[in-house]
N, C-alpha and C positions, 0 to 999 in steps of 0.2 A: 519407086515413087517418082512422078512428074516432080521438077523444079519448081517450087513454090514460094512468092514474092513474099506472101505471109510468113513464112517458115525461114527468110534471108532476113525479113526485117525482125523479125520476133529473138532470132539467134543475135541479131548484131545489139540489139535495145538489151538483154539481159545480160549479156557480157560486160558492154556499157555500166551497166548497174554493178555487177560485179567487180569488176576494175575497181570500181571508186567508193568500193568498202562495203557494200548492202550486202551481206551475207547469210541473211533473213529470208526465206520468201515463203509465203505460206498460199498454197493452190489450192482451190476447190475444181473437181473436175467437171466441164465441159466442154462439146461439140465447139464453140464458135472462137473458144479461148485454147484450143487444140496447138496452135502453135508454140504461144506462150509455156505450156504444158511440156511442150518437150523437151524445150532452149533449157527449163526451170529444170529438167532431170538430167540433162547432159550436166549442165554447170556443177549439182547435185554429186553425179558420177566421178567428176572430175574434181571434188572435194575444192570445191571452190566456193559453195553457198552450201549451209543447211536448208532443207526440203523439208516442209511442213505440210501433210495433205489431211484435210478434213471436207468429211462429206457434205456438210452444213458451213455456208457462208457465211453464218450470222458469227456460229461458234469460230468460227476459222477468223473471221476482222477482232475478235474481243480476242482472240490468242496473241495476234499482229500487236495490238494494243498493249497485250501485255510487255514480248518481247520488247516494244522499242521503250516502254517506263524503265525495263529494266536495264536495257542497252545503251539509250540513248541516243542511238540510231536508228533511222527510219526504215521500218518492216518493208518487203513489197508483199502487198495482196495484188493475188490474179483471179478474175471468175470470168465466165463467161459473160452473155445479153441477161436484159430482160429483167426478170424478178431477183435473180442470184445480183445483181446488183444492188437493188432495194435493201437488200436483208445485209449489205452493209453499213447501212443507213446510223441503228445506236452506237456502233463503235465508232465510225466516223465523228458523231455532233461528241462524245466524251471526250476525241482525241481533238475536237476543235476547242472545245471551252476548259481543257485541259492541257494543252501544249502540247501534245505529244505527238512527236513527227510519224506520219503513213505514208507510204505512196502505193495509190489506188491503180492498180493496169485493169482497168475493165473492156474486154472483147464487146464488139459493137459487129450490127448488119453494114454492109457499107451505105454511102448516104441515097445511093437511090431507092433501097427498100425501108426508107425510113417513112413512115406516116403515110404507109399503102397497104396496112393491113398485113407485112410479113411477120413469121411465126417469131415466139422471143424478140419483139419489138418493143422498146419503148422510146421516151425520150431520155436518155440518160445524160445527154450533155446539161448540168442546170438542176440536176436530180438532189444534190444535196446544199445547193442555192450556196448560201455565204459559208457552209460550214469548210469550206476546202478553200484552200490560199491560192491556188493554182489551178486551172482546169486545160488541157490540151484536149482538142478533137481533133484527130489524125486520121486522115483519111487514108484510105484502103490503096497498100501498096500494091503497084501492078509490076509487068515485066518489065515496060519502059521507064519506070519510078520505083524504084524500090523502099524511097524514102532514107536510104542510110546515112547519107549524107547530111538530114537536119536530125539524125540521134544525139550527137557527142552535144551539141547546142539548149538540147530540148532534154536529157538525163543530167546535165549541170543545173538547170533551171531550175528544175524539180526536187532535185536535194539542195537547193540552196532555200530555196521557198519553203520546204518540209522542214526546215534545221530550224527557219527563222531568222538567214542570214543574211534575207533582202530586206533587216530592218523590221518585220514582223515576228507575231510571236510563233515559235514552230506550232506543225499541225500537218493536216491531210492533203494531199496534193492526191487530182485523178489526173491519168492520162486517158482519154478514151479512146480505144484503139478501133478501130474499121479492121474487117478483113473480107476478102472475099475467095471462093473456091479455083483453083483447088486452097484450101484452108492448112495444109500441112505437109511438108516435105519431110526426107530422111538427110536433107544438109542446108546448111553447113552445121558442124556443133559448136552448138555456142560454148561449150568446153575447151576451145582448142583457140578460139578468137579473142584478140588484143585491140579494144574498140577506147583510142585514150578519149577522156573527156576534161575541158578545162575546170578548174576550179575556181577561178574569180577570187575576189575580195571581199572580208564581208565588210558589211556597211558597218561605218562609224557613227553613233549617235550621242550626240553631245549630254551627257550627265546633268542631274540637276540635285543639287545639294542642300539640306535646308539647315539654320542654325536656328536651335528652339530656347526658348527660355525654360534654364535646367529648374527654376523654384516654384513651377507648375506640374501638380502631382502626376507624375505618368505611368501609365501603366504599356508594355508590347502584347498588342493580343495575334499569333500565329496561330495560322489555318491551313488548311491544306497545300501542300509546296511549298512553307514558307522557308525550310533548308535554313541550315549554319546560319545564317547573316542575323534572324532575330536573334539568336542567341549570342551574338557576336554583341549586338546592341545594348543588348539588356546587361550582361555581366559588364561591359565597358560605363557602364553609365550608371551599374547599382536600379537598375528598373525590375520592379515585376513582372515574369513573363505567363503569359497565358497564350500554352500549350494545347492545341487540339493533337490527338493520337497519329493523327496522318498528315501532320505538318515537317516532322522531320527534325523540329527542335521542341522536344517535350525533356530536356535536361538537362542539366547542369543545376549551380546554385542556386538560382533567381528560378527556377522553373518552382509555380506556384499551382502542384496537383487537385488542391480541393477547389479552383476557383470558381465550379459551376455551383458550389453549396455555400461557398466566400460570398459571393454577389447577391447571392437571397438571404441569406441567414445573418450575415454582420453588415446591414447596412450604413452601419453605423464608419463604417472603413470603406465600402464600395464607394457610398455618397462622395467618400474626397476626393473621387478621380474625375479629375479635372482636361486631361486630355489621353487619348488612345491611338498607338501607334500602330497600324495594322500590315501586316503581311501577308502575302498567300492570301486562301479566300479560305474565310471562317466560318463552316456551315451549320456546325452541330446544336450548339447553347442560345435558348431563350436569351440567356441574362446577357450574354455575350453582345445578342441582336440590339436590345434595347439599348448598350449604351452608345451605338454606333447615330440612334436617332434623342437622344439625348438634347436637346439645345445647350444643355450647360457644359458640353466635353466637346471639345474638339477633336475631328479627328483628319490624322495625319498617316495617306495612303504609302506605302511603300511598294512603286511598280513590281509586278511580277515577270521575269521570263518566260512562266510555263502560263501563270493562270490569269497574267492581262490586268487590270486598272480595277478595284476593288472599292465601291462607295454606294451600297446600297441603300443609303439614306440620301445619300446626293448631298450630303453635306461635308463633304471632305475639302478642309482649307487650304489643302495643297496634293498634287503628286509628285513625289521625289524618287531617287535613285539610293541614296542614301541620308543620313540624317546625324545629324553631332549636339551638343551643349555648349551654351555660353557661359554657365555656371555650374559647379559641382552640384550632382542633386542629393538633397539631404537623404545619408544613410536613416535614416531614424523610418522612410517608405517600405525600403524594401524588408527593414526588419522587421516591420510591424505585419506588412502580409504573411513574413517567414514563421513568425509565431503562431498567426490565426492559423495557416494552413498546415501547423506541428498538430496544434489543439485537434485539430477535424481529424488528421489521422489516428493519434492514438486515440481518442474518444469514441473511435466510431467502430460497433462491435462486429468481431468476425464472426459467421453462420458456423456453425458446428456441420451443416450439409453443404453439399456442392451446388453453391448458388453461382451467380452472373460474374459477381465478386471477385468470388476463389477462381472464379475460369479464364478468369482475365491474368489474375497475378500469377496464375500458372503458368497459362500460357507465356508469357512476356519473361517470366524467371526462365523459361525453356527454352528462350529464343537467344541465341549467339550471335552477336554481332555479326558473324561473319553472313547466318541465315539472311531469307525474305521473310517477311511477313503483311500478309496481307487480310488488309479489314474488309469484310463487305457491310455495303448500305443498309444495314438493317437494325435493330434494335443496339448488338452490340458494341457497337464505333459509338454508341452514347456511350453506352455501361462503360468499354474503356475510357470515355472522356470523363469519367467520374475516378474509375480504381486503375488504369494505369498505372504502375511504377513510373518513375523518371529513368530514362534508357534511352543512347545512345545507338540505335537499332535501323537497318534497312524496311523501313515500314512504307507501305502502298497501299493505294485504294482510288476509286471512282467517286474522285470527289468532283469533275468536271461538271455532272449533272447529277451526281450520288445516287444513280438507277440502281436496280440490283440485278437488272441482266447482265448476263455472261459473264459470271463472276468468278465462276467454274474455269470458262476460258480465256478469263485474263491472267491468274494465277498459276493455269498452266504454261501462257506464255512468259511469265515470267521466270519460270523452276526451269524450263527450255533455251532459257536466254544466257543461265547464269550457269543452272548445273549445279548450282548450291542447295540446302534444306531450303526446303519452303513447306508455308503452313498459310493455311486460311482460315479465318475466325469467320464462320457466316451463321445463318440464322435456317431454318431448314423452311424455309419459302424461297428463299436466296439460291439455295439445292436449288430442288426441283424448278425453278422459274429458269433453270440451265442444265438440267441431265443432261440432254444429249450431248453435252461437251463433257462428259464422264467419260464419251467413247475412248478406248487405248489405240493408239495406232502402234502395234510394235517396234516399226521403225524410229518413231521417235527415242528410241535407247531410254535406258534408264534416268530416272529421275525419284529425285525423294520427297512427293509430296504428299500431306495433311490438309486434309479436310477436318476442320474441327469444328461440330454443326451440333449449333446447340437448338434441341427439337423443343419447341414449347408448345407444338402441336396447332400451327399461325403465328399471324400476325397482331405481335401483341404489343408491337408499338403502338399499333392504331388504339391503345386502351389509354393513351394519353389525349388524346383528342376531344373534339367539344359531342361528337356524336356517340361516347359512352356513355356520357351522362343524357342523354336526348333521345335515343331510342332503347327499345326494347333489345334486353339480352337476344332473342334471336335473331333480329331484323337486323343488331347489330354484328353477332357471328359472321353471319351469310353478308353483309355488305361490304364488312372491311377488316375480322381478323379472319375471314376464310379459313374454317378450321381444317385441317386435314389431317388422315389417321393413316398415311403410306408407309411402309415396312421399308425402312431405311437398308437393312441388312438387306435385304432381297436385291434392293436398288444397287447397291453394291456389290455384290456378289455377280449381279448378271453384265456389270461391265466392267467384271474383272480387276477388282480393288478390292484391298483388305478391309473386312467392317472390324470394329473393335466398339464396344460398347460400354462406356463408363458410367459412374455414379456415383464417384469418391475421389477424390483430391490424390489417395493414394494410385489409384485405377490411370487416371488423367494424366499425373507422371509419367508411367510408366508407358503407357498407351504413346506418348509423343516423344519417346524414343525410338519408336518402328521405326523402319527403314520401309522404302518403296511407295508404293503409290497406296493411303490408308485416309482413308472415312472415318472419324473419330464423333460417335456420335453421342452425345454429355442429352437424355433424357430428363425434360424439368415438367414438374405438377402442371 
């Protein structure tokens, strides 16, 4: 092969990356991102970075997604022009309104065939607008420019911005990359190259602290991301805390499990809360929403790292960093929620069949701290915000936009990242709205994931809604629980995953013990 500028700057840029810890990269194959493609299998070769290839870019950005939730470190996606860029688009706005570091290499035409009608053209500089902290347009190395010289400058930038180290919150950073023909060489390998890049400082932001008055009833309500620190708050202060499933703190003492049935049913005890201390971003509970627009409750935002500034009533009397007491708050609060939500649990009767319930406490008894688990957007991330145990657990979900695309392949990129059990609680529209991320790629080595897809045959959350009661049983199937009768076993089977098929509590157990890659699918009326 001819020496190719593309194929010097493509090998020096992934090394770069390499060096400085990105050991992620997940490729979708194409023509124009052909450089990218090879530097990514040398490195690969040279057991320097795990290689991720999927034929579908959409599914391949929501794998990246998953990896860096689970790593913490920012994935690299590579695709070629054109549309394979577009179809990065939902994982990108989840990894923006979610914190979670990307970096985007997307292959470009170089800029003279931009907006003349050439093949796989579009505009991609600007394509995902505010969602991405970072945007480079790198124009197309030649012989005389090879561009290496502004890599180590321009790969610092980019993980610092992706981290959230320039003082923002992490997220998706693109590079857009130019290339032009010849598009590929057979050197240098980027396996073999030492490209150092500085690492800077991160930015200091000055903390903000609030002292509350402790004789004002409060309750912490945590939402997605909200991690250790509510919980850190609540047991130090004697507060009740209200736990969503995918916040990260749904345990300890003060975790108060019944509290979406507490705030409807004993008003008589919600009414006295007086102020709400909010974390993470809380998506799931009516009751939850409503006291945030409350005039009589104050509420008091606690910044997030991953999920950003939190006040969807826009009445939030402050935003802090952390938060303290000027006076002891009266034990006589939180015991009083500890007993109502004693009450709710023992009074409230188990199904003798395998309902939402028992699938939940199953699951979550069967999950080891050490495993993942992951909730998808769909009916059951409520049902667990009702029967959850209190658990101490690696739990994940897309709560950034709570879509239910690629749910398939964020859970894969998670069980990829860690190499531990991993199980998915989804809804079987949540499936299918992501099959084709069922594909196995053998290379990706073994991994032990569960699919646990509870089939209700649709969407039957939409049976909450105001249009159950307002249209017609048909009008309402066909508009919004889209029924569907797909043969899950068959689905399973043809991309090579174990189906197993429960119907009992006893079945369910047993069932999520498999090993390997298993479709566990719980059939309900």
């Amino acid at each position: 092969m001819a020496e190719s500028a593309s194929q010097i700057f493509a090998a020096n840029l992934l090394a770069a990356f390499a060096g400085s810890g990105i050991d992620q990269i997940f490729l979708a194959p194409g023509a124009r991102s052909q450089a990218l493609a090879i530097a990514a299998g040398q490195l690969a070769e040279a057991d320097r970075v795990d290689l991720f290839v999927r034929l579908d870019e959409r599914s391949m950005a929501f794998s990246a997604l998953g990896s860096a939730m689970a790593s913490g470190k920012p994935a690299l996606v590579i695709t070629t022009s054109g549309t394979a860029v577009a179809n990065l688009h939902p994982a990108v706005l989840e990894a923006h309104h979610s914190g979670v570091p990307m970096i985007l290499l997307t292959a470009d035409r170089p800029h003279e065939l931009r907006e003349v009608g050439a093949n796989q053209t579009t505009k991609q500089v600007g394509i995902f607008d505010d969602a991405v902290r970072v945007v480079f347009d790198v124009e197309a190395p030649t012989a005389d420019d090879n561009g290496v010289e502004d890599i180590p400058s321009m790969v610092s930038t980019a993980i610092r911005a992706s981290l959230g180290l320039g003082g923002t919150r992490p997220g998706p950073v693109q590079l857009n990359l130019a290339f032009r023909e010849p598009l590929s060489g057979d050197s240098p390998n980027a396996g073999e190259l030492d490209v150092p890049v500085p690492t800077g400082e991160e930015a200091e932001r000055e903390l903000e602290f609030a002292i509350l008055d402790g004789s004002i009833p409060t309750v912490v309500v945590a939402g997605a991301n909200a991690g250790d620190a509510a919980v850190e708050l609540a047991e130090a202060f004697g507060l009740p805390i209200f736990a969503e499933p995918s916040s990260g703190a749904r345990f300890g003492d003060n975790a108060i499990l019944s509290y979406p049935k507490l705030l409807i049913e004993q008003p008589e005890l919600s009414s006295r809360i007086e102020r709400v201390i909010v974390f993470g971003k809380p998506t799931l509970t009516r009751s939850i929403n409503r006291l945030f627009f409350n005039e009589h409750v104050e509420v008091v935002s606690v910044r997030s790292s991953s999920m950003g500034l939190f006040d969807v009533s826009r009445r939030a009397s402050m935003f802090v960093d952390d938060v303290t007491f000027d006076v002891d708050v009266d034990g006589e609060w939180i015991e009083s929620w500890r007993v109502a939500d004693q009450k709710v649990q023992v009074s409230t009767p188990v199904s003798e069949k395998l309902g939402r319930r028992e699938i939940v406490e199953q699951v979550w008894m069967s999950t080891e701290p050490t495993d993942n688990l992951f909730l998808g957007a769909s009916r059951m991330i409520r049902e667990a915000d009702i029967w959850a145990p209190g658990a101490n657990l690696n739990i994940f979900a897309n709560r950034g936009l709570s879509g239910i695309d690629g749910s398939v392949a964020t859970v894969t990129g998670i069980a990829l990242a860690t190499r531990a059990q991993t199980r998915a609680l989804i809804g079987d529209l949540t499936l299918l709205h992501d099959a084709s991320s069922l594909v196995i790629d053998p290379l990706d080595g073994h991994i032990d994931l569960q699919l646990v897809v509870v089939n209700d045959h649709g969407g039957s959350i939409f049976e909450t809604l105001e249009p159950a009661k307002q249209l017609s049983k048909e009008s309402f199937d066909r508009l919004f629980r889209t029924p569907q009768d797909v043969n899950l076993a068959t689905l399973a089977v043809t991309y090579g995953w174990l189906h197993i098929p429960v119907s009992t509590e006893v079945e369910l157990e047993a069932a999520l013990l498999t090993k390997g890659r298993v479709l566990i699918e719980v059939k309900l009326a």
